[in-house]
C-alpha positions as CSV (number, residue, x, y, z in Angstrom):
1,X,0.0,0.0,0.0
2,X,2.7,2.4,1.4
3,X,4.9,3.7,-1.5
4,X,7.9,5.8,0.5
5,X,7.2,9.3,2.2
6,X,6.5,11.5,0.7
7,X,7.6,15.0,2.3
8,X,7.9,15.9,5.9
9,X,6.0,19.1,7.3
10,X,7.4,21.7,9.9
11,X,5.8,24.9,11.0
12,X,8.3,27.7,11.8
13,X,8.0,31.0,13.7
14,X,10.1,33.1,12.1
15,X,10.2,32.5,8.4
16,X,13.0,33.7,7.3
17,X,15.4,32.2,10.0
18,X,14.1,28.9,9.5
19,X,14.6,29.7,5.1
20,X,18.3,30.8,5.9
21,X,18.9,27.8,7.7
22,X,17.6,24.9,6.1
23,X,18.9,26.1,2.6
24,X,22.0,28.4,3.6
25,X,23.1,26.6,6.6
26,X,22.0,22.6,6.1
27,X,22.3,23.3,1.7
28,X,18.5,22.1,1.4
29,X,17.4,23.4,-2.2
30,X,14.1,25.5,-3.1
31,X,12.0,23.6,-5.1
32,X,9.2,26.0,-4.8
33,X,8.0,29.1,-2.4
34,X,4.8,30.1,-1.9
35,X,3.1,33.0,0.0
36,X,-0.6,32.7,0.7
37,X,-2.2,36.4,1.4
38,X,-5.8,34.8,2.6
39,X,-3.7,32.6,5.3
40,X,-0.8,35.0,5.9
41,X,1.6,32.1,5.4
42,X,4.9,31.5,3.7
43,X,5.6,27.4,2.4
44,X,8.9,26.5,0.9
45,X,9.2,23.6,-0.6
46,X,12.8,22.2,0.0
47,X,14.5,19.0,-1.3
48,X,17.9,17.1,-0.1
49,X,19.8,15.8,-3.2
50,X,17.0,16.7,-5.6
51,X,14.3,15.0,-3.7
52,X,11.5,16.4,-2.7
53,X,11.9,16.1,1.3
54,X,9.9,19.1,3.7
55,X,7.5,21.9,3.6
56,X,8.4,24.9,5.5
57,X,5.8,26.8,7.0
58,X,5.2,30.1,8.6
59,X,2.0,30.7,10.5
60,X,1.0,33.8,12.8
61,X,1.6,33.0,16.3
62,X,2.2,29.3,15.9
63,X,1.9,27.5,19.6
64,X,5.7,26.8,20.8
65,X,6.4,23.0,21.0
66,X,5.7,21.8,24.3
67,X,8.7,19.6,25.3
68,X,11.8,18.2,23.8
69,X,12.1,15.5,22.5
70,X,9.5,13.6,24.3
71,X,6.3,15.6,23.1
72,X,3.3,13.4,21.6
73,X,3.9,13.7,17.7
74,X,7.1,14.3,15.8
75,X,10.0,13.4,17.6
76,X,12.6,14.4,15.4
77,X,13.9,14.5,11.7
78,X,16.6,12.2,11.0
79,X,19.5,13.3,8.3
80,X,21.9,10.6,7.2
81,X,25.5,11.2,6.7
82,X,28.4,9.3,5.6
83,X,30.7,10.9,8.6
84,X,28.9,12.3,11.7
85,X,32.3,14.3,12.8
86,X,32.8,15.8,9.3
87,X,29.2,17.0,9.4
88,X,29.2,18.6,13.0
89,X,32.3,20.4,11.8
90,X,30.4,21.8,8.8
91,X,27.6,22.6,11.3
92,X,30.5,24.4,13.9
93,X,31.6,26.3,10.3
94,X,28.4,27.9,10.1
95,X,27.4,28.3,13.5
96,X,25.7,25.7,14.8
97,X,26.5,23.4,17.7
98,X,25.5,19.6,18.5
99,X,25.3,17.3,21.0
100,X,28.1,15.2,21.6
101,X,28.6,12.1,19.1
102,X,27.2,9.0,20.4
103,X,27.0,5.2,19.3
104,X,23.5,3.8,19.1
105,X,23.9,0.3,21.0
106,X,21.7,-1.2,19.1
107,X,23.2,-0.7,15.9
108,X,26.5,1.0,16.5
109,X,25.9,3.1,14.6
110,X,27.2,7.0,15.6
111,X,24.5,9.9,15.7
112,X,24.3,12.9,17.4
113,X,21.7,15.7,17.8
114,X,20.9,19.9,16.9
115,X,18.1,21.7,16.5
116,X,16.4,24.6,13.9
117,X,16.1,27.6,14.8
118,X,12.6,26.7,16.6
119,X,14.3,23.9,18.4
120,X,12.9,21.0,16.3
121,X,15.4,18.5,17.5
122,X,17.5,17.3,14.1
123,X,19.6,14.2,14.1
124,X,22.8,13.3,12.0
125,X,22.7,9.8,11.9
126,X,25.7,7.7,10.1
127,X,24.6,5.6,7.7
């Protein structure tokens, strides 16, 4: 029934922080952006590797996210890399810190977390 996912949705509050950071920070490219007048809302359509991947959007006053990361709903949003300490150095380049790497010890694998600029936790997971 289930194909793949298709995109993954995420309300900002501040539009153009969020924008500068998932394309100028992360390198997430615009596939399409959209203001709608009648809902005073921005949506940027963003894609990883030239697939389609999230909708930005900007609301008035959108409700703050209750607790991290254990709220009820999205947890977090998963990126994979091929080197988790290459990537937190790019992250350190341009301003952003993470968490300290770990080791998942169920797979081994190494991850470690950051967040957007609204605090949506964001994981780089080494795939």
């Amino acid at each position: 029934m289930l194909k793949s996912i298709h995109h993954i949705a995420i309300i900002c509050s501040d539009y153009e922080a969020s924008k500068a950071f998932y394309v100028d920070k992360l390198g997430l490219e615009i596939v399409a952006e959209t203001y709608r007048k009648d809902r005073d809302s921005h949506k940027l359509d963003l894609a990883l590797n030239g697939r389609y991947v999230i909708e930005l959007f900007s609301f008035p006053n959108p409700p703050e996210r209750v607790t991290r990361p254990e709220a009820a709903g999205l947890r977090h949003l998963a990126f994979a890399v091929d080197d988790v300490d290459r990537a937190v150095s790019k992250l350190l380049e341009k301003g952003i810190t993470a968490e300290t790497v770990r080791t998942d010890p169920e797979t081994g694998k190494r991850f470690t977390f950051f967040s957007d600029p609204d605090g949506l936790p964001l994981e780089l997971y080494e795939a």
